[in-house]
C-alpha positions, 0 to 999 in steps of 0.5 A: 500500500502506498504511504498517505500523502499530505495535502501539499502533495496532493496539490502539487502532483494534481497542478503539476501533471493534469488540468483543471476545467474551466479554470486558469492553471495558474490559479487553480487551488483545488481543495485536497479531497480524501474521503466523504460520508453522506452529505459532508466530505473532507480534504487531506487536512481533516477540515469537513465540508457540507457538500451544497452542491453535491460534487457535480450535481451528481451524488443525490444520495451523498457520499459513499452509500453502502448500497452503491459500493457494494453494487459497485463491488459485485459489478466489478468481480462479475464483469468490468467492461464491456463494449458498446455493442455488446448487451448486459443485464445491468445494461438493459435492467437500468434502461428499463428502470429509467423508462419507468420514471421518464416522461410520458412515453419515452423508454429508450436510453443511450447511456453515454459518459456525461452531460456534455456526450449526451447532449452531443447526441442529442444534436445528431438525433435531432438533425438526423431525425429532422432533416434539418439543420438549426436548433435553437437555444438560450443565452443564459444556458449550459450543456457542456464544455465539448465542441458542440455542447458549448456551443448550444450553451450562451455561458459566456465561457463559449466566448473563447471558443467560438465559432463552434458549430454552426446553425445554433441561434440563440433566444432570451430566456424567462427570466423573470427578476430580471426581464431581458424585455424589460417587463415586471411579473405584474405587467408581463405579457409573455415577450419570453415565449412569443419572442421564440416563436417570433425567432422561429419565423425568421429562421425559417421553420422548416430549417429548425430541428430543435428548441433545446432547453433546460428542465430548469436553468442550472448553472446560469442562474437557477431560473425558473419559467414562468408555469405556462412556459414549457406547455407552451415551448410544447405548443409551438414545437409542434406547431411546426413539427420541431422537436423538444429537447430538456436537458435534464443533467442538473434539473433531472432526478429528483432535484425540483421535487420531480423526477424531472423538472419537465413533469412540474408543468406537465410536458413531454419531451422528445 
């Protein structure tokens, strides 16, 4: 067994030979984690953290579940790996489990790595379904770091990196503390939602494959629409045969009380 490291080792291993993710190396000071217990977890110094934001919005269950690591244990003495093009039983059992709690008629699941990957595959359902090219998206929205991904989002972090891919036109948002249309929610007359259709037009219909959004705006702000605003993202879709997508990685499981955000107003997806 190799010797515990102290936290300064930790650091220094971690800034000298990997990257950091939307971060300038230079100022990167990472916390040392080493281990973690339901909702808390604590650096190499023995300092605990409550974990607000449950590492990357993903450890719903906190930290260490008995259940997760033993099912992680049999797994791995069973089978480790297998190919993509290969079936499993735990491959097709989580799949059906999912289209239990999925939206309306969704059943069918393409397990991919993360956030960013699915929503990669997600632009090729759509423009290959579709035919068409434009999808349209929010500024104040995140669905990844990955070339495609990034581009869908409006996090000014795709500054940087753009061009990216071509045919993502962007709308504003529901945001309604502070109306990109300058309205209070006293005097709203919905610019949030007639503004995409509107956008829509101009893009040409039948050159729009998707509106792409999240359950409920994560990294952007947290912000939640208005309640007609997704039944009537729904409307619209199918007023011109576009497809809907929500992005559920932050919203999804759980997180708004719903399995899925979407399920708060009643709306299903594509």
């Amino acid at each position: 067994m190799l010797p515990e490291k102290s936290a300064e080792e930790i650091v220094q291993e971690n800034l000298e030979y990997t990257f950091f993710s939307w971060s300038v190396q230079a100022e990167v000071n990472p916390i040392p984690v080493v281990g973690g217990k339901g909702s808390y977890f604590w650096d190499a110094n023995g300092k605990r953290y409550l974990d607000f934001a449950s590492q990357l919005i993903n450890l719903n269950i906190g930290h260490q579940h008995p259940k997760v690591i033993q099912a992680i244990k049999e797994q791995a003495d069973k089978l480790c790996y297998a190919a993509p093009g290969m079936a499993t039983d735990v491959r097709g059992e989580l799949g059906k489990l999912l289209a239990e709690i999925a939206p309306g008629d969704l059943c069918k699941t393409f397990f991919a790595l993360g956030g960013a990957e699915a929503n990669e595959n997600a632009i090729k359902f759509v423009r290959l379904y579709t035919g068409r090219h434009k999808i349209i998206t929010r500024y104040r929205s995140y669905h990844g770091a990955t070339a495609g991904a990034m581009t869908l989002s409006g996090d000014p972090r795709r500054l940087p990196v753009e061009p990216g891919i071509p045919g993502i036109v962007r709308v504003q948002d529901p945001y309604c503390y502070r109306c990109p249309f300058g309205w209070t929610p006293e005097t709203c007359h919905r610019e949030c939602i007639t503004h995409v259709e509107q956008v829509i037009k101009f893009e040409g219909p039948e050159n729009v494959a998707a509106i792409f959004l999240e359950g409920v705006t994560g990294t952007s702000g947290l912000i939640i629409p208005p309640d007609d605003y997704w039944p009537r993202m729904r409307e619209i879709a199918d007023k011109y045969g576009i497809l809907l997508v929500s992005d559920e990685v932050m919203s999804g499981f759980g997180r708004t009380g719903e399995w899925f955000a979407v399920n708060n107003w009643g709306v299903v997806p594509d």
